[in-house]
Chimera marker file (.cmm) of the C-alpha trace (Angstrom):
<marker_set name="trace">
<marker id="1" x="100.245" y="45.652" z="251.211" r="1" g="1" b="0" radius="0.5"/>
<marker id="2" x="99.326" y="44.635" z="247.798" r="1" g="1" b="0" radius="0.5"/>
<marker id="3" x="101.375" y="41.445" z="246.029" r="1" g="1" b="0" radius="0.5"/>
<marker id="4" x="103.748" y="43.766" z="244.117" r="1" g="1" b="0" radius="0.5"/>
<marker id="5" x="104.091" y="46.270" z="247.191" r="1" g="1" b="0" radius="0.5"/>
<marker id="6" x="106.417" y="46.418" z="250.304" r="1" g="1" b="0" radius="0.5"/>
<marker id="7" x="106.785" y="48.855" z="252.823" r="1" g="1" b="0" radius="0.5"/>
<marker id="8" x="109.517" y="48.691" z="255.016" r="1" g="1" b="0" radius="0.5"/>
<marker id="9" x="110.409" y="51.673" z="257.707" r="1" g="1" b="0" radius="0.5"/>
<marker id="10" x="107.762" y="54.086" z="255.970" r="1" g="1" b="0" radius="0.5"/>
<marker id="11" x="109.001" y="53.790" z="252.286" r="1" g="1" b="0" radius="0.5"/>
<marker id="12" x="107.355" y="51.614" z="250.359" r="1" g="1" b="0" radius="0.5"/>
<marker id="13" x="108.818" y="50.340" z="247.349" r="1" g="1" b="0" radius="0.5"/>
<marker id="14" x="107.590" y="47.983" z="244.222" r="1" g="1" b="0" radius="0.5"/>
<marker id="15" x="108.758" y="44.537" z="244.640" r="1" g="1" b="0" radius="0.5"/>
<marker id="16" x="109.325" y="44.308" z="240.539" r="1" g="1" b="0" radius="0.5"/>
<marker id="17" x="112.043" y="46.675" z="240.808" r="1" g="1" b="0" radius="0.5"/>
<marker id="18" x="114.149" y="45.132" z="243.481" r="1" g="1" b="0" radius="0.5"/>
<marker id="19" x="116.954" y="42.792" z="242.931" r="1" g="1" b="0" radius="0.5"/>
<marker id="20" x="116.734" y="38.950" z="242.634" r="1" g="1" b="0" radius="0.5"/>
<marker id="21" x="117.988" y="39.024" z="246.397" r="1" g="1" b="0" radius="0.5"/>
<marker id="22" x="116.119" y="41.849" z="247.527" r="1" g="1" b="0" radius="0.5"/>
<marker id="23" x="112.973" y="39.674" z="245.700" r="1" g="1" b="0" radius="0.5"/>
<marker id="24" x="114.295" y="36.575" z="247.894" r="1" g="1" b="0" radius="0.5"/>
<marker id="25" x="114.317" y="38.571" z="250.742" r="1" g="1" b="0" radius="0.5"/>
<marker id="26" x="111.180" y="39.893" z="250.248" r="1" g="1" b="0" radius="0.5"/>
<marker id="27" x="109.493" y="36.769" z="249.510" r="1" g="1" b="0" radius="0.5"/>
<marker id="28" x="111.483" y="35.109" z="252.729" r="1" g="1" b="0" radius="0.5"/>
<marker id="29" x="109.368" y="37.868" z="254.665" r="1" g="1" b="0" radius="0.5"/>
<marker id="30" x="105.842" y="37.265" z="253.477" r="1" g="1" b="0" radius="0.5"/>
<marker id="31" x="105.985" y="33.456" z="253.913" r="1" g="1" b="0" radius="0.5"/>
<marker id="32" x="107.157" y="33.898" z="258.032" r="1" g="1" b="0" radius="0.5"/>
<marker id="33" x="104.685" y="36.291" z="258.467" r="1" g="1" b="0" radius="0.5"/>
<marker id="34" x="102.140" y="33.352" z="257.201" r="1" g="1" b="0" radius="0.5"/>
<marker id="35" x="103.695" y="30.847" z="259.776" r="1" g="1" b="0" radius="0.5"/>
<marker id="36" x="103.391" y="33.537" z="262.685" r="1" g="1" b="0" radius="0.5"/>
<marker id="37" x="99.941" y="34.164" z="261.780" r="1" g="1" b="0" radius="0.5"/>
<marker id="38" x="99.275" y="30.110" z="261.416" r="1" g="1" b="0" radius="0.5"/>
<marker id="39" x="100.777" y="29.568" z="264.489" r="1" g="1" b="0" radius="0.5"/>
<marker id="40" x="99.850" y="32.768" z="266.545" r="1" g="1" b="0" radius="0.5"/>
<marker id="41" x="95.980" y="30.807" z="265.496" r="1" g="1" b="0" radius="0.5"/>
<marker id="42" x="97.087" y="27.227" z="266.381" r="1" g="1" b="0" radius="0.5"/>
<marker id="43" x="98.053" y="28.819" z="269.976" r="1" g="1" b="0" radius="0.5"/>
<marker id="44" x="94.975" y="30.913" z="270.292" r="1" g="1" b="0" radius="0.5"/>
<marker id="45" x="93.067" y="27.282" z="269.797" r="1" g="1" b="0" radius="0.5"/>
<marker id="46" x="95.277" y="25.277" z="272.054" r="1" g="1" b="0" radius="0.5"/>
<marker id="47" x="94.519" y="28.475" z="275.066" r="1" g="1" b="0" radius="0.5"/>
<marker id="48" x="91.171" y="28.281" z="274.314" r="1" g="1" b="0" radius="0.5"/>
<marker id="49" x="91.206" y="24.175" z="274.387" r="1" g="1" b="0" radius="0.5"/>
<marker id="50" x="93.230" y="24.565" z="277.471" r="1" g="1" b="0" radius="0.5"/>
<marker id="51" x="90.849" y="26.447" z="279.260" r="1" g="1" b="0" radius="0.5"/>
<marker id="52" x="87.696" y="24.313" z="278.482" r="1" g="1" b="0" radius="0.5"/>
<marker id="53" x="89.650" y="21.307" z="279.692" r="1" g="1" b="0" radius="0.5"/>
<marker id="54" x="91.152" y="22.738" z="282.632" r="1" g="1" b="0" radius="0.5"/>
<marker id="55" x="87.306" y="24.248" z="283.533" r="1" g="1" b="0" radius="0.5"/>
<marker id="56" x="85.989" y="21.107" z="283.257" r="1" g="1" b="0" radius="0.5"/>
<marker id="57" x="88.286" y="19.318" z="285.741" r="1" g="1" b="0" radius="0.5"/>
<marker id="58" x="87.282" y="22.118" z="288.117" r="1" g="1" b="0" radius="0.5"/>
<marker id="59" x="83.821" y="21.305" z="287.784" r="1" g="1" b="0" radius="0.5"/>
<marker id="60" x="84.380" y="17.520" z="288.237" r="1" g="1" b="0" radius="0.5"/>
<marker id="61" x="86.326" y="18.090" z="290.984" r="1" g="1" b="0" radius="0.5"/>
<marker id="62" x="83.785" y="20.592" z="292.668" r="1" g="1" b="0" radius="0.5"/>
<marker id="63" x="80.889" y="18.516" z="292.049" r="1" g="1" b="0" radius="0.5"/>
<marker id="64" x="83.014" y="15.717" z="294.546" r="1" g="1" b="0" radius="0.5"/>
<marker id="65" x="82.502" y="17.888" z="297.504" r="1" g="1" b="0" radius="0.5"/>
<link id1="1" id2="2" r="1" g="1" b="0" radius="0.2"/>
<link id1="2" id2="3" r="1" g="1" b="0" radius="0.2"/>
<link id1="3" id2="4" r="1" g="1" b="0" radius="0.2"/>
<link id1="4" id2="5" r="1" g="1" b="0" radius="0.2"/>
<link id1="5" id2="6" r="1" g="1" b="0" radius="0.2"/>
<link id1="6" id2="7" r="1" g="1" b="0" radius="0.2"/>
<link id1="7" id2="8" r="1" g="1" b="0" radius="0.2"/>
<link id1="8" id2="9" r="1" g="1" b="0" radius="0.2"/>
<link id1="9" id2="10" r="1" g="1" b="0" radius="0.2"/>
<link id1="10" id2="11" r="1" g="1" b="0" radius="0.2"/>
<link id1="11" id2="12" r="1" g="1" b="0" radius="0.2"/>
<link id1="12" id2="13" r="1" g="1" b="0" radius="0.2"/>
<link id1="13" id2="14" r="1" g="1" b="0" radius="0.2"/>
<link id1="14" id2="15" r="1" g="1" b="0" radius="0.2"/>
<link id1="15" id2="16" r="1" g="1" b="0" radius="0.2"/>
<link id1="16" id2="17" r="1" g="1" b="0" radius="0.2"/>
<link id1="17" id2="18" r="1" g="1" b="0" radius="0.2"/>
<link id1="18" id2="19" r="1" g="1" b="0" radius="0.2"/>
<link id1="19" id2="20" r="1" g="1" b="0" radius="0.2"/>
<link id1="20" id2="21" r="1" g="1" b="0" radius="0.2"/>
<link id1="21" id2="22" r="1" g="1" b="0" radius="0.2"/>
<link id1="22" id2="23" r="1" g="1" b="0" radius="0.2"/>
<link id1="23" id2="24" r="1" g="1" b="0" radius="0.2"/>
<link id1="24" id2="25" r="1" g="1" b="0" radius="0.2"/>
<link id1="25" id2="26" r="1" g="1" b="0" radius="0.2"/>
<link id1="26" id2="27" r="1" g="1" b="0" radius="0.2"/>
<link id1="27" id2="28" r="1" g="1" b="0" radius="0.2"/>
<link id1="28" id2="29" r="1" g="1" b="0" radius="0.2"/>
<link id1="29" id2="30" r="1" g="1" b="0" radius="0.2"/>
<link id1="30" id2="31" r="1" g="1" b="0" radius="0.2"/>
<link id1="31" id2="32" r="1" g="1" b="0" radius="0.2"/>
<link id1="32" id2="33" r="1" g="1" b="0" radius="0.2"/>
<link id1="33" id2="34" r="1" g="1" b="0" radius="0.2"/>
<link id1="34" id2="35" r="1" g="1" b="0" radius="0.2"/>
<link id1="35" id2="36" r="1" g="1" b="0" radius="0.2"/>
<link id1="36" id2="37" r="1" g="1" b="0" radius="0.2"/>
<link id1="37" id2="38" r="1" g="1" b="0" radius="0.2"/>
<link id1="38" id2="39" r="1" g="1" b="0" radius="0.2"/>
<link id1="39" id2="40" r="1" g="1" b="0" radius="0.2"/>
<link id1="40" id2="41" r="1" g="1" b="0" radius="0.2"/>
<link id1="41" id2="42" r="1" g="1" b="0" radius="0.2"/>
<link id1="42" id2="43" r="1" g="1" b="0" radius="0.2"/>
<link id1="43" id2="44" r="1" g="1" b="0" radius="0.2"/>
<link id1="44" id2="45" r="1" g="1" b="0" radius="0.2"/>
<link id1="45" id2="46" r="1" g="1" b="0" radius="0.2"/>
<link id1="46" id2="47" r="1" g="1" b="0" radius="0.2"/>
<link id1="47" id2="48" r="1" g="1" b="0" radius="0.2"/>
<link id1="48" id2="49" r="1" g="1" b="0" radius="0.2"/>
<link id1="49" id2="50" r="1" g="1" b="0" radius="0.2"/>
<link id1="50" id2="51" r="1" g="1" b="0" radius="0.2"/>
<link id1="51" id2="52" r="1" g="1" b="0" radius="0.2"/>
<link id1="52" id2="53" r="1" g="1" b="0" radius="0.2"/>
<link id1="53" id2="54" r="1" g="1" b="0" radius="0.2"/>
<link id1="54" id2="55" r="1" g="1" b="0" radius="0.2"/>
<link id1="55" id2="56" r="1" g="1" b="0" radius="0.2"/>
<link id1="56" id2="57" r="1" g="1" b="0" radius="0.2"/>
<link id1="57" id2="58" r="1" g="1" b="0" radius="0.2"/>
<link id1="58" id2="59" r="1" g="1" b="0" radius="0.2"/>
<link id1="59" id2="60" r="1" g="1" b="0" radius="0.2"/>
<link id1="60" id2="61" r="1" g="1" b="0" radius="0.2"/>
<link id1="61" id2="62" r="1" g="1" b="0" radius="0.2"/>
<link id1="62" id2="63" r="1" g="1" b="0" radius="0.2"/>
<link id1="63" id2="64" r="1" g="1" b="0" radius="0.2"/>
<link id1="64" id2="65" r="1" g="1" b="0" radius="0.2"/>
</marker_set>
């Protein structure tokens, strides 16, 4: 999608010509698809963290017996 660009249900349409709200909207959009995408990588770290952590205590705990 380029800056000036939307497409919504198919249709896309240029951003310039929408309405102040329709802009507000727009721009409302674009910045909580950023936080999904900043957070959908913050969770992707915290699994992969997870793991490595919970691996290790498996390993500690094996290397007991």
């Amino acid at each position: 999608m380029a800056e000036n660009t939307l497409i919504l249900d198919d249709k896309e349409y240029n951003v310039d010509d929408l309405t102040d709200k329709q802009k507000y909207l727009c721009s409302q959009i674009r910045n909580l698809k950023t936080k999904q995408e900043q957070h959908r990588f913050q969770l992707d770290q915290i699994a992969v963290g997870l793991k490595g952590f919970v691996d290790a205590l498996q390993e500690s705990l094996a290397a007991e017996k």
